[in-house]
C-alpha positions in Angstrom: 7.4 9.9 55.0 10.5 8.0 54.0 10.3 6.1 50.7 10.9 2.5 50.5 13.2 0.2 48.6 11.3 0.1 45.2 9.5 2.9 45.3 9.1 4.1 41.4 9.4 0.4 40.4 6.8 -2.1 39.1 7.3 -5.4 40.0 5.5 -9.0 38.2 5.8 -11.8 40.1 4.4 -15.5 39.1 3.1 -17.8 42.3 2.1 -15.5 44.2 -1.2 -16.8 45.9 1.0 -18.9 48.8 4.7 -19.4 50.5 7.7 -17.4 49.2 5.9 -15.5 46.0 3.0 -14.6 48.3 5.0 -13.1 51.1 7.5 -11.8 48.4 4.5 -9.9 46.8 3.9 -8.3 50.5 7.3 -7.5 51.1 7.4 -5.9 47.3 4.4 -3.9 48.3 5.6 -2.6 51.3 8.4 -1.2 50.1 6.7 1.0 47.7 6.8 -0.8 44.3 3.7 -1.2 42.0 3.0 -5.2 42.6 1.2 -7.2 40.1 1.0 -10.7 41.4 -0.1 -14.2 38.9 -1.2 -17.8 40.3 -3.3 -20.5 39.2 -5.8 -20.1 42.0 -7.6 -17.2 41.9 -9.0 -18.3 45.5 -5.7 -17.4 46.7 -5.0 -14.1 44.6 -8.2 -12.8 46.4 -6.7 -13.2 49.8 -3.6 -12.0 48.9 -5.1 -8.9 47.5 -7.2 -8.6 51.0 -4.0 -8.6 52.6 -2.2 -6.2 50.0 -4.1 -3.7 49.4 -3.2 -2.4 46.0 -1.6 -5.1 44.8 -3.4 -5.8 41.1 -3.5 -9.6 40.5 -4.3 -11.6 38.0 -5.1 -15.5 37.8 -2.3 -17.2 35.3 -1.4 -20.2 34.1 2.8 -20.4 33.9 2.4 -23.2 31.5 0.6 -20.9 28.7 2.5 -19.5 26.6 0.1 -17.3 25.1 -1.3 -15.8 28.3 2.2 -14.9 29.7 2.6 -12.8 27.0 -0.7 -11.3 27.3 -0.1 -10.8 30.6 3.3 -9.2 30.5 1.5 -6.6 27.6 -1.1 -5.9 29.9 1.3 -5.2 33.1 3.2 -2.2 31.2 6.3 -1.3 32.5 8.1 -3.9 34.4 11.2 -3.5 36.7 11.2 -6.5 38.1 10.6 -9.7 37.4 10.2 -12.6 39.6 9.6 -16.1 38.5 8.8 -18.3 41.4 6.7 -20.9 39.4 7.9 -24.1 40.7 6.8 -27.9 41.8 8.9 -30.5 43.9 9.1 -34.0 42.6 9.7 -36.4 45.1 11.9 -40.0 44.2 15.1 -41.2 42.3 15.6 -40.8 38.5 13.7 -44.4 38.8 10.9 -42.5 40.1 10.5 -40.1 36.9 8.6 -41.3 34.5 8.1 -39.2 30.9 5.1 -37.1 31.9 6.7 -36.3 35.7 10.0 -35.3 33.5 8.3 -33.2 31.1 5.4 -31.4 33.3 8.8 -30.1 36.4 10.8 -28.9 33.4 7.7 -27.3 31.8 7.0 -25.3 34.7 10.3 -24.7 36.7 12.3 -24.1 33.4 10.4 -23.0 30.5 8.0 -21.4 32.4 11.0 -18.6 32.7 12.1 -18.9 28.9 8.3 -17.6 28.4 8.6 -14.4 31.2 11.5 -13.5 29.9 11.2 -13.6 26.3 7.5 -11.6 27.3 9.0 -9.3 29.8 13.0 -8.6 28.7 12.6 -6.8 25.5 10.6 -4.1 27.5 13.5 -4.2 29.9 16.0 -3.7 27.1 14.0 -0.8 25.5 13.5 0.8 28.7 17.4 0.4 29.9 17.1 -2.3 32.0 15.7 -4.1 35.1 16.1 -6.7 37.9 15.3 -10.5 37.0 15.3 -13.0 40.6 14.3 -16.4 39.3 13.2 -19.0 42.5 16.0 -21.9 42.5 17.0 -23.6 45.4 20.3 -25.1 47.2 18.7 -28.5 46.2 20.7 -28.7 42.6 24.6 -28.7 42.3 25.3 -27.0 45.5 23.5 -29.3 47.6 22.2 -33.2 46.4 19.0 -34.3 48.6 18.7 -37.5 48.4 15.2 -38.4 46.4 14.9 -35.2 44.2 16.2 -36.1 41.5 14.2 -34.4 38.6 13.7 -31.4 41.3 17.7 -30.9 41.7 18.3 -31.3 37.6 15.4 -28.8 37.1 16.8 -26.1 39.3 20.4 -26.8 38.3 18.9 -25.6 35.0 17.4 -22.4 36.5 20.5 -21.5 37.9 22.1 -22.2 34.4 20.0 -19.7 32.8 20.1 -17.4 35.4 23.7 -17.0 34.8 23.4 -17.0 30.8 20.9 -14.0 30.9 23.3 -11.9 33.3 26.5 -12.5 31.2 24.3 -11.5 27.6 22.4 -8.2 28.8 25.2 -7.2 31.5 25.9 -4.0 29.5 22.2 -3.1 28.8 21.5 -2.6 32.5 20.1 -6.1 32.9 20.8 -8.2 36.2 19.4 -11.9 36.5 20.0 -13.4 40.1 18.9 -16.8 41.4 17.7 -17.3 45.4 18.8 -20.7 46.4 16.6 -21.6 49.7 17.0 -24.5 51.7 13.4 -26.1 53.6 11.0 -23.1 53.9 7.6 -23.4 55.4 4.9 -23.3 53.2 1.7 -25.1 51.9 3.6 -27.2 49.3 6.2 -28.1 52.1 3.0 -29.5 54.5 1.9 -31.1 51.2 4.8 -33.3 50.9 5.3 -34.1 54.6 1.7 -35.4 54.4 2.2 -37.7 51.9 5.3 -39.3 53.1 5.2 -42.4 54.9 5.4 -42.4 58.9 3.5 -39.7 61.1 3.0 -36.2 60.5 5.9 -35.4 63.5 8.0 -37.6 62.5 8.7 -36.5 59.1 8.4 -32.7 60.2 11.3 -33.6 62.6 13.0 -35.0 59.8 12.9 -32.0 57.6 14.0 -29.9 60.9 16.9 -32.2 61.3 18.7 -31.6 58.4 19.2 -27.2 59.1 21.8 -27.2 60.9 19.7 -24.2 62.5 17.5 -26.3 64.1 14.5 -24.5 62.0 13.1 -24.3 59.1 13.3 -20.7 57.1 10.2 -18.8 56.6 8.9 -17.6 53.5 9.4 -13.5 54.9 13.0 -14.4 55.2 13.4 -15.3 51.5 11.4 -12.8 50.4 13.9 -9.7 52.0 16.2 -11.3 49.5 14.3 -11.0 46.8 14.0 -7.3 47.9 17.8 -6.7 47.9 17.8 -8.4 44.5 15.3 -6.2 42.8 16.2 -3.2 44.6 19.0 -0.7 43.7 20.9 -1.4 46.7 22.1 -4.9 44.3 23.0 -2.7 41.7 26.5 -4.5 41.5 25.3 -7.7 41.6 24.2 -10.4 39.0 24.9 -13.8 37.7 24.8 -15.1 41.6 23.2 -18.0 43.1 22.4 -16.7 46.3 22.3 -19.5 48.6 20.0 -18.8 52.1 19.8 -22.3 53.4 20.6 -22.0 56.9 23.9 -23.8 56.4 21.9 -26.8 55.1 25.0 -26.6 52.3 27.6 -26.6 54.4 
């Protein structure tokens, strides 16, 4: 029996109960690496685990500093790491008031600055590892119109991203970005629910935009995240790796 991708390799991945960390989880899995998978609803770590068998999960909390760290002692050895913690705020920089600001860069930035200060020394002691943080094409390579704290948030990720690649490039450390455009997921329904018009018409709306004609799915993001953590992106780091469906264009 052939082995897969990341067979010898153990992966840690945050947001993993739905959408792109839950299918990236599965993909992980099937390709033969040791998965521990994290989310804030244990509901959803239960299916996921149903569905994966062998996958170890744990509930977590991205925002807790103390319990990432616990968490990353209690993984072991890590390979890969993939942060794909993350909320969309919808509205202009009008829209942002101090707690919206500070709760989207709590969890889509500094959410990473507490995996990776809990999970890269490991890396480093062992000789290195794959980092894929979740960004999106919604930042400085593409402006949405009413995402303002989203874009500036994941402008940041990408910022860091690239810092982390250029300091541990010789230590056998890579840090990529994925930069998705619309995927389908739960939080995606979520916010074409709360919009104003109908259900369809927004959906349409969304659709309009990919020059496609579709929106991605979540397994489609998540084979990139297996060519970033596996050894066949062993030359690779520092990128932003746009899959947007020419949504940037």
């Amino acid at each position: 029996m052939a082995q897969g991708r990341l067979a010898g390799k153990r992966a840690f991945l945050t947001a993993a109960g739905q959408g792109i960390g839950r299918a990236t989880a599965l993909a992980f899995l099937r390709e033969g690496a040791e998965v521990v998978a994290t989310d804030l609803n244990p509901d959803l770590l239960v299916k996921l685990a149903e569905d994966g068998p062998g996958i170890i999960t744990h509930t977590l909390d991205a925002r807790d500093t103390d319990a990432v760290h616990a968490a990353a002692k209690e993984a072991g050895d890590v390979n890969i790491l993939f942060n794909c913690a993350g909320f969309v705020h919808h509205g202009t920089i009008l829209d942002v008031d101090e707690a919206a600001w500070d709760f989207s860069y709590d969890l889509n930035v500094k959410s990473l600055w507490r995996t990776l200060t809990a999970f890269l020394p490991g890396m480093l002691e062992r000789g290195g590892g794959s980092i894929v943080n979740m960004s999106s094409a919604a930042q400085t390579i593409k402006a949405p119109p009413n995402r303002a704290l989203y874009a500036s948030t994941k402008a940041a990720v990408a910022g860091l991203t690239k810092t982390v690649a250029i300091d541990y490039i010789t230590q056998g450390i890579r840090c990529n970005c994925i930069c998705p455009g619309t995927v389908q997921s739960p939080s995606l329904e979520e916010r074409i629910h709360a919009m104003p018009d109908s259900y369809e018409e927004n959906r349409a709306n969304f659709v309009a935009r990919q020059p496609m004609g579709r929106i991605a799915e979540p397994e489609e993001i998540a084979m990139l995240a297996v060519y970033l953590a596996s050894d066949e992106s062993a030359f690779v780091t520092g990128g932003e790796h746009v899959i947007d469906g020419g949504w940037s264009l």
